[in-house]
Backbone as numpy.savetxt, mean C-alpha at the origin, in Angstrom:
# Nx Ny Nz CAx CAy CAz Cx Cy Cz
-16.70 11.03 19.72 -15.40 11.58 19.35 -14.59 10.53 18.62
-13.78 10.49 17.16 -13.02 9.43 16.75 -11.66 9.40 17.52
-11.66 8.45 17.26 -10.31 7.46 18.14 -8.94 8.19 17.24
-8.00 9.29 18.19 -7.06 9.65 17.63 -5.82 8.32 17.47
-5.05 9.00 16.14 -4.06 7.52 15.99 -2.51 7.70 17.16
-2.40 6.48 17.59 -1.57 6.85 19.17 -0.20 6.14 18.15
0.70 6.45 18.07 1.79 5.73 17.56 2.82 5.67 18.96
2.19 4.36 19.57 2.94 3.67 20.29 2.12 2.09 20.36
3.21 1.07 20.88 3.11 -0.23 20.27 2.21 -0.51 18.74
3.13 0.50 18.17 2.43 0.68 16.74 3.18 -0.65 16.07
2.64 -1.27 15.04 3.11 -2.59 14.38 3.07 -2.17 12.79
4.29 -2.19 12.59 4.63 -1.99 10.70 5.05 -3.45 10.62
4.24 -3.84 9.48 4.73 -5.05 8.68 5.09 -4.95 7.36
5.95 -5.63 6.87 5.97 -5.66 5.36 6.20 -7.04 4.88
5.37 -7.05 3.30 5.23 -8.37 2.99 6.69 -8.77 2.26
7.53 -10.53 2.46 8.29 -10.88 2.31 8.22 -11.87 1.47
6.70 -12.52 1.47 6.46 -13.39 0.38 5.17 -13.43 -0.13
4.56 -13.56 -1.59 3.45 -13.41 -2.37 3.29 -15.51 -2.51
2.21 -15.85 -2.48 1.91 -16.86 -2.64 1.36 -16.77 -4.62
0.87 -18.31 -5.11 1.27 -18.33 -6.54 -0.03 -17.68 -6.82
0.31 -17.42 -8.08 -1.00 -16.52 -8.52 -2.19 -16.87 -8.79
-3.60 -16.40 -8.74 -4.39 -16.90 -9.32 -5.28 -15.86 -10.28
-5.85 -16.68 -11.46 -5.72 -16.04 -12.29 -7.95 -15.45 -12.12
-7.27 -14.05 -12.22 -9.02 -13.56 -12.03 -9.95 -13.94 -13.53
-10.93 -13.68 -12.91 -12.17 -13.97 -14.42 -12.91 -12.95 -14.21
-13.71 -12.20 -13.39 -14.00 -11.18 -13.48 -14.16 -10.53 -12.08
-14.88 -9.13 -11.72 -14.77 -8.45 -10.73 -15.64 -7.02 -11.17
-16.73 -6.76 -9.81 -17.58 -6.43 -10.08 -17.32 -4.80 -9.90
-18.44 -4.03 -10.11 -18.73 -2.73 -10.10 -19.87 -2.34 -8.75
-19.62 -2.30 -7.71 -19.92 -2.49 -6.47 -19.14 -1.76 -5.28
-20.45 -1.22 -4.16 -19.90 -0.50 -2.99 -18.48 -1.71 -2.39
-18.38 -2.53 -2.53 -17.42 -3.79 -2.09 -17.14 -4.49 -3.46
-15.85 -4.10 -4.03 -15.98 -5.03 -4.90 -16.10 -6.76 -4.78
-16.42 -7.12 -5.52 -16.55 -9.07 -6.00 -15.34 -9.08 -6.92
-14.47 -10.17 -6.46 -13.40 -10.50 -7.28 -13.96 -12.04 -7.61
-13.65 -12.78 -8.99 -14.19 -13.86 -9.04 -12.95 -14.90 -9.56
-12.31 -15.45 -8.78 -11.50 -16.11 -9.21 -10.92 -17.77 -8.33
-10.69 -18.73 -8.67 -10.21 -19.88 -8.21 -9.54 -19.55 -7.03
-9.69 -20.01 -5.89 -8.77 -19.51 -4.93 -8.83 -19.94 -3.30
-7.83 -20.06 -2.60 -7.77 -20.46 -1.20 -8.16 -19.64 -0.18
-8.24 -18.55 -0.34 -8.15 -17.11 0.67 -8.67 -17.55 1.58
-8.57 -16.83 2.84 -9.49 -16.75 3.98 -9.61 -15.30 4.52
-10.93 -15.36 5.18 -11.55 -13.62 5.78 -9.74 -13.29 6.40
-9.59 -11.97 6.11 -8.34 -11.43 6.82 -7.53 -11.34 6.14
-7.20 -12.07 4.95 -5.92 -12.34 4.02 -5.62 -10.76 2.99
-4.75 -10.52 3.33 -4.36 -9.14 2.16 -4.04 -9.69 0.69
-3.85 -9.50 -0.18 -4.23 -9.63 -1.46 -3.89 -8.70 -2.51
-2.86 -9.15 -3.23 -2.05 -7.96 -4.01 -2.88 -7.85 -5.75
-3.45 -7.07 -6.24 -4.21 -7.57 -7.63 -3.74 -6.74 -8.63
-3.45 -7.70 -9.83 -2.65 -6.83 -10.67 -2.88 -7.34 -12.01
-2.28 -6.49 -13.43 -2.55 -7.23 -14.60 -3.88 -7.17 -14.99
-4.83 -6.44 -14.30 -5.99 -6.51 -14.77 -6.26 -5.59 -15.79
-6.97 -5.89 -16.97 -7.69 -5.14 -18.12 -8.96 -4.92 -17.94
-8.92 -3.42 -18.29 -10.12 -2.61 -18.21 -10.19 -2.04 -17.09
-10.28 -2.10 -15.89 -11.10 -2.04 -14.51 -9.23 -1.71 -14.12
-8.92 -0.90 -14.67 -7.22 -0.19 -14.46 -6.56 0.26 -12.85
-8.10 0.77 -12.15 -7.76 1.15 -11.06 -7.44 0.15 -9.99
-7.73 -0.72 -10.35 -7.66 -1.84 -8.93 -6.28 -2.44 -9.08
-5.46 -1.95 -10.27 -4.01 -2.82 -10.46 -2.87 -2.53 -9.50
-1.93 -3.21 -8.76 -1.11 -2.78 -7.95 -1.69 -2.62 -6.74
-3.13 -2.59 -6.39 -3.59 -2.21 -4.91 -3.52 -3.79 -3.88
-3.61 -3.41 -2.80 -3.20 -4.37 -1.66 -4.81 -4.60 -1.01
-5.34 -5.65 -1.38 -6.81 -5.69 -0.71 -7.22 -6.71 0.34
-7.51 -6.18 1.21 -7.81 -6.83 2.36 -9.94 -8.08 2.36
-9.73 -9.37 2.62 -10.92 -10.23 2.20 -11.61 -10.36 3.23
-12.81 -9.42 2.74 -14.23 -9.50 4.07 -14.63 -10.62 3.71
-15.47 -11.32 2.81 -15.99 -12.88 2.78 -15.29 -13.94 1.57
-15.65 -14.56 1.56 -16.05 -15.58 0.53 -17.24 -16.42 0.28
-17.17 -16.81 -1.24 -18.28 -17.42 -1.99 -17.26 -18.80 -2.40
-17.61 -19.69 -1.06 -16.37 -20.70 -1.31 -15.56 -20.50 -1.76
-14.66 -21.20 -3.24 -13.81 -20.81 -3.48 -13.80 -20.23 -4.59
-14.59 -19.18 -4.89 -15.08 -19.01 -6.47 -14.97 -17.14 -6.32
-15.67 -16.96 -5.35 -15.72 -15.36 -5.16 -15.37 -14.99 -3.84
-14.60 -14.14 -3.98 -13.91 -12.95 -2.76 -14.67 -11.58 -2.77
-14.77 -11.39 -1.82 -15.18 -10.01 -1.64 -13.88 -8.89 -0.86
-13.99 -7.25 -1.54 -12.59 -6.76 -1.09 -13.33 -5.39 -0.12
-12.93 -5.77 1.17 -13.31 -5.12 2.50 -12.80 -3.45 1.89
-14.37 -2.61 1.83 -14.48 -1.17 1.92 -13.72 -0.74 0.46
-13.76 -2.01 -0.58 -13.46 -0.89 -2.23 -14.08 -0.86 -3.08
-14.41 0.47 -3.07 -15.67 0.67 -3.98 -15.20 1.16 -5.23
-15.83 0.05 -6.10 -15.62 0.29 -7.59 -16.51 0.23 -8.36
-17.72 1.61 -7.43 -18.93 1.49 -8.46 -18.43 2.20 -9.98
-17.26 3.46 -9.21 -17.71 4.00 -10.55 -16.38 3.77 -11.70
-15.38 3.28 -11.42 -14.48 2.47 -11.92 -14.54 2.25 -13.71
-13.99 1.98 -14.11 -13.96 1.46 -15.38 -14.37 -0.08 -15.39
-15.01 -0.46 -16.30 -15.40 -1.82 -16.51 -14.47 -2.87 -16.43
-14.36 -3.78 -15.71 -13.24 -5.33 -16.34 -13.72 -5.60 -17.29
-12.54 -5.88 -18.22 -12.74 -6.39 -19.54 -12.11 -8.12 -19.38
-10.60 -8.46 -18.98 -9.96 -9.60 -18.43 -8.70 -9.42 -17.83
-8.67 -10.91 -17.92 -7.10 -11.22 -16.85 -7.14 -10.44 -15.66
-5.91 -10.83 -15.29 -5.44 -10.60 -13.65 -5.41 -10.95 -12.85
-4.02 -10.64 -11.84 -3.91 -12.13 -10.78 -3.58 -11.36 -9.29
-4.43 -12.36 -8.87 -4.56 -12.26 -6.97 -3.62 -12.60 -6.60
-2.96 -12.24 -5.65 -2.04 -13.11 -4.98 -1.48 -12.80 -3.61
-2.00 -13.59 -2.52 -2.28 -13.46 -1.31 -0.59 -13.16 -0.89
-0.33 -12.45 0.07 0.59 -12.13 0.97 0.75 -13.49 1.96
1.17 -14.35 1.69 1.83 -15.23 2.40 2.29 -15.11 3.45
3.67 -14.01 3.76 4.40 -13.88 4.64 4.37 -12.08 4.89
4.03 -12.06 6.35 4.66 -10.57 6.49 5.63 -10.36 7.63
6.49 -9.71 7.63 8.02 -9.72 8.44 7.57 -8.04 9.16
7.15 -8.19 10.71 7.43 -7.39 11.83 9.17 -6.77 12.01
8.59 -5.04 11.60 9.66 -4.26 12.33 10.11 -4.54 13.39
11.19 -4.16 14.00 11.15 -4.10 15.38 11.78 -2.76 15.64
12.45 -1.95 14.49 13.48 -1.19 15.19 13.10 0.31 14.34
11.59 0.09 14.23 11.21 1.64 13.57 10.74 2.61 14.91
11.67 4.24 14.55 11.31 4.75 15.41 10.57 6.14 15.10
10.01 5.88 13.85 8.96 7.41 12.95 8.71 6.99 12.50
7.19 7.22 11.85 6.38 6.63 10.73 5.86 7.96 10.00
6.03 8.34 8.87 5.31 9.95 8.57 4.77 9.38 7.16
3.48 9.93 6.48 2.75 9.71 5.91 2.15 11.23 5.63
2.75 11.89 4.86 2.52 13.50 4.61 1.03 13.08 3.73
-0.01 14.71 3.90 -0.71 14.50 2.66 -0.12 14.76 1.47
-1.12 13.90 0.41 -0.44 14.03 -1.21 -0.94 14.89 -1.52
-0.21 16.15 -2.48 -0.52 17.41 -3.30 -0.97 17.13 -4.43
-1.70 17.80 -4.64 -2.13 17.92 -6.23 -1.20 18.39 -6.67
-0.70 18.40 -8.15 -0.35 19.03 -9.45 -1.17 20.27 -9.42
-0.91 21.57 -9.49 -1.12 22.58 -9.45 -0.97 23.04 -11.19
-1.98 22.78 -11.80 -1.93 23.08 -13.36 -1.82 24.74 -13.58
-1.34 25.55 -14.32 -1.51 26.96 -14.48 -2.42 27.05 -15.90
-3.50 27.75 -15.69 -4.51 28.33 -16.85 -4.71 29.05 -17.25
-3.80 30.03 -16.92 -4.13 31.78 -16.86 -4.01 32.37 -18.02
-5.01 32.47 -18.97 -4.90 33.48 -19.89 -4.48 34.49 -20.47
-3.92 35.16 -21.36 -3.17 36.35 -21.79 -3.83 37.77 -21.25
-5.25 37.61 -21.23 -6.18 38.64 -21.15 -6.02 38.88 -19.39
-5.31 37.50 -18.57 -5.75 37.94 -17.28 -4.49 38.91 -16.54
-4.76 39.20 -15.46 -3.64 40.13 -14.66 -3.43 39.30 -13.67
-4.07 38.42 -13.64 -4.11 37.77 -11.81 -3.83 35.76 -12.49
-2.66 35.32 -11.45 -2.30 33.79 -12.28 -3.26 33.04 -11.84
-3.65 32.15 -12.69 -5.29 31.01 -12.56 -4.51 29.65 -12.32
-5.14 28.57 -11.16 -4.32 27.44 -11.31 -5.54 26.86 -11.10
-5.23 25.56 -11.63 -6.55 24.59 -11.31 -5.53 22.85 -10.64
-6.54 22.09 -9.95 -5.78 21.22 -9.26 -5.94 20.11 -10.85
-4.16 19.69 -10.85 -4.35 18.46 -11.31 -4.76 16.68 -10.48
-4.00 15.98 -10.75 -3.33 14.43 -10.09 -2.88 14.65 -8.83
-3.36 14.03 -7.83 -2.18 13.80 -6.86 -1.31 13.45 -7.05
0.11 13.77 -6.23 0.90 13.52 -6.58 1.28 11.93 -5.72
2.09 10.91 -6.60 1.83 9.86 -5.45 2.15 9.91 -4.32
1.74 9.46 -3.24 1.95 9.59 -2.04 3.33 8.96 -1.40
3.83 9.30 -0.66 5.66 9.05 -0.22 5.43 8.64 1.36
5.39 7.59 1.80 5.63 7.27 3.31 7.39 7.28 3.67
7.59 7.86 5.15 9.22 7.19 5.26 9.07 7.07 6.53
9.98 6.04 7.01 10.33 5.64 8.27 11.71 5.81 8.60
11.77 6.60 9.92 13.47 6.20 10.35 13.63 5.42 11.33
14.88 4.49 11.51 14.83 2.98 12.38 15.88 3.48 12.66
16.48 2.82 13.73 17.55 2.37 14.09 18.64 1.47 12.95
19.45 1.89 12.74 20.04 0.34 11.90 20.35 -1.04 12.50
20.12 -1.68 11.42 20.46 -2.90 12.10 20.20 -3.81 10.15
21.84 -3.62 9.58 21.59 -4.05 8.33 21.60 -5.72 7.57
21.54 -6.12 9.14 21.89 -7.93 9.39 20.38 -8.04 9.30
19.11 -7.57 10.21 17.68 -7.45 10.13 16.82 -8.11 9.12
16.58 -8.96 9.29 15.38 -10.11 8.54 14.67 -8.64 7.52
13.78 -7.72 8.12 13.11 -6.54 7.52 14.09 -6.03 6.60
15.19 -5.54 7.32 16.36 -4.51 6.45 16.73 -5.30 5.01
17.33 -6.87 5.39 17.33 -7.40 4.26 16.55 -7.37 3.20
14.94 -7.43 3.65 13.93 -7.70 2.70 13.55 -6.19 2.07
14.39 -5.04 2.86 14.30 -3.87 2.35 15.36 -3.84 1.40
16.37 -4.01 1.48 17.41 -3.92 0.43 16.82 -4.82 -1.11
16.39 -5.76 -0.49 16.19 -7.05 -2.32 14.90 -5.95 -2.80
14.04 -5.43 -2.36 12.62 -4.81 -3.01 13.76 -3.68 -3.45
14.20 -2.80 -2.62 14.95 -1.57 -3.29 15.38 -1.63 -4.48
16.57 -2.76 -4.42 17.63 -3.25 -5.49 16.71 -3.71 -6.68
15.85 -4.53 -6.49 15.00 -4.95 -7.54 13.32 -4.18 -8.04
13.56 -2.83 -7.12 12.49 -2.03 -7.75 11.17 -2.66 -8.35
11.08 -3.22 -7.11 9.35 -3.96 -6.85 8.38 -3.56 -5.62
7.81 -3.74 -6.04 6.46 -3.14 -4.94 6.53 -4.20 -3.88
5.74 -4.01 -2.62 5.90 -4.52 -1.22 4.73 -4.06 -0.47
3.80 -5.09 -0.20 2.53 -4.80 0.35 3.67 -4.49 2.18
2.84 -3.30 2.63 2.13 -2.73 3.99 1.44 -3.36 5.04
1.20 -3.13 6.03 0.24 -3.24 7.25 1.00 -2.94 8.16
0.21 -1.63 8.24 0.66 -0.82 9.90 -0.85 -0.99 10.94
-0.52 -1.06 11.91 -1.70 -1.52 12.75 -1.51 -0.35 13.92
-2.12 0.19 14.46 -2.17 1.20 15.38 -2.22 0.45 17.23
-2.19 1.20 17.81 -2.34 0.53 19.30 -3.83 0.78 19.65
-4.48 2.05 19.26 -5.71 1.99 18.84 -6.60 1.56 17.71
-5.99 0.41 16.83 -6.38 -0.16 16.56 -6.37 0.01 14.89
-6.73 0.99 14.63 -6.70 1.26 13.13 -5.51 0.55 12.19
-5.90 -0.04 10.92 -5.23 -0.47 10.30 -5.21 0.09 8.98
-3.93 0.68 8.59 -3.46 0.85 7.11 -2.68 -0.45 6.00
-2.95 -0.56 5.29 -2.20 -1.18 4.35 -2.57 0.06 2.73
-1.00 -1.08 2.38 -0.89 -0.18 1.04 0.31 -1.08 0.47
0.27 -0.80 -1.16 1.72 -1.30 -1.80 2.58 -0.90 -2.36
3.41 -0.73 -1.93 3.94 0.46 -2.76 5.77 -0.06 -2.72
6.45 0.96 -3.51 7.76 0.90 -3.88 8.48 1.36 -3.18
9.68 0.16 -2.72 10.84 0.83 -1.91 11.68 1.16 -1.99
12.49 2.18 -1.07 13.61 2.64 -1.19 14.33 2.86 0.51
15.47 2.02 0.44 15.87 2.46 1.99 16.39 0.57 2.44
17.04 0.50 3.54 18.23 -0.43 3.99 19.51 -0.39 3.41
20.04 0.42 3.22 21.69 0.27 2.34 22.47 0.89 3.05
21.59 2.38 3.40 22.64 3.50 4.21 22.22 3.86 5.31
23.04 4.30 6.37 22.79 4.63 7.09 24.08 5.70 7.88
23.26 6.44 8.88 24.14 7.68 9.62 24.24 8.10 11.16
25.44 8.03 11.50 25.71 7.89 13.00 27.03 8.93 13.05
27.17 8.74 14.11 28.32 9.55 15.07 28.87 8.89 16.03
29.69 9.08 16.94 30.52 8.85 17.67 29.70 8.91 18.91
29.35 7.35 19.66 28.75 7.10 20.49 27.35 6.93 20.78
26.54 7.28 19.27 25.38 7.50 19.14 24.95 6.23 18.13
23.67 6.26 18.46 22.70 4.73 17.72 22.94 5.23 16.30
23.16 4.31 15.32 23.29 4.84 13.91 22.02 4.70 13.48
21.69 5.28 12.69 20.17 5.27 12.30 19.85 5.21 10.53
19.22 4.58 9.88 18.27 4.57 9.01 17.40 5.18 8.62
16.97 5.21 6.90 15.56 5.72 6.70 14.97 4.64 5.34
13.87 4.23 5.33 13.39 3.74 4.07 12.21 4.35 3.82
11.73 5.40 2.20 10.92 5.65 1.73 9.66 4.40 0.74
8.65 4.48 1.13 7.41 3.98 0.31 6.72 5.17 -0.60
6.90 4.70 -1.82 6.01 5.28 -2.69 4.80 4.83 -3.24
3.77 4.78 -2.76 2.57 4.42 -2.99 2.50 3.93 -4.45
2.09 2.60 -4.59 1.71 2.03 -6.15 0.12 2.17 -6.37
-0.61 2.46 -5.43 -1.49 2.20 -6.00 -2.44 3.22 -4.14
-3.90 3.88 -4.67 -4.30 4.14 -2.83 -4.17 3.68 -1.75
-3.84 4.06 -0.83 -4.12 2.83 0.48 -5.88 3.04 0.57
-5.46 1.75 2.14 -6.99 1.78 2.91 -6.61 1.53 4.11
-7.97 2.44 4.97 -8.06 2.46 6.39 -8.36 1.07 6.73
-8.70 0.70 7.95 -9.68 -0.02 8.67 -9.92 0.48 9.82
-11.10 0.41 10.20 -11.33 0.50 11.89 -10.37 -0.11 12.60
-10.21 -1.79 11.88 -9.53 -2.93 12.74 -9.21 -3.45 12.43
């Protein structure tokens, strides 16, 4: 039977600092991709990759490092880019340095993403034809408690204000781990009443797929 997801002593992190970049040379077409670039990493390290030409899909994604090939090649835990577009060049890694623990989230929702619902329907037909386009990107939101003094809240307001992406890691109590990077919105406002906890919401808009882990 799989392990249902328990959202309690659930752990949301978000990243607060990117370490300096390093610049990729190439990256393979593989059940796991091979990233090949100069670099410090260690097994565990998340990994933001971006700027890359050709091989389009891997830009903006948040990748988590099953091995290394000393310091020359990384390998990216469960992304498969067999069928991907080719790397042509450039592009830079750049490890998540710092990640800053919620403390005061009290919902995590992660709806599925819809397709674009294209319409095709012909003049000749009587009955409307749709075919699926794009997903649409995916939208996470959380509501917290406020607290707009908050190490997190702060680091939610500067990504908002400056409309930059912000690597993820939610960790489950059963264990499962999501990450993802995506764009924020949320720490500025918030809504209460008379005698009641004032409360918060900040939306994530996915920059790029997430990924599971077992662990």
């Amino acid at each position: 039977m799989a392990t249902p997801i328990l959202l309690l002593n659930t752990k949301v992190e978000m990243q607060s600092a990117l370490a300096a970049a390093k610049t990729i040379t190439a990256i393979s077409k593989a059940t796991e991709a091979v990233i090949t670039a100069t670099h410090d990493f260690q097994v565990g390290d998340l990994i933001v990759i971006d700027e890359v030409a050709g091989m389009f899909e891997i830009n903006k994604r948040v990748v988590r490092v099953k091995s290394i090939n000393t310091t020359v090649d990384f390998t990216c835990e469960g992304l498969d880019s067999t069928n991907w577009t080719t790397y042509v060049s450039g592009g830079t890694a750049q490890k998540v340095s710092t990640l800053l623990a919620f403390d005061n989230v009290t919902s995590f929702n992660f709806p599925e993403p819809q397709p674009n619902r294209i319409d095709v329907t012909p003049i000749s037909s009587s009955q409307k034809i749709e075919v699926f386009g794009l997903d649409d990107a995916p939208v996470a939101t959380m509501n917290m408690n406020s607290d707009p003094l908050g190490a997190t809240i702060v680091e939610l307001r500067k990504a908002s204000l400056a409309k930059t992406t912000r690597a993820f890691r939610v960790t489950t109590q059963t264990g499962q781990v999501l990450i993802f990077n995506a764009y924020v919105a949320g720490g500025r406002g918030f809504d209460g009443a008379v005698g009641a906890v004032a409360t918060g919401q900040a939306s994530m808009t996915f920059a790029a797929p997430e990924q599971w882990f077992a662990s």
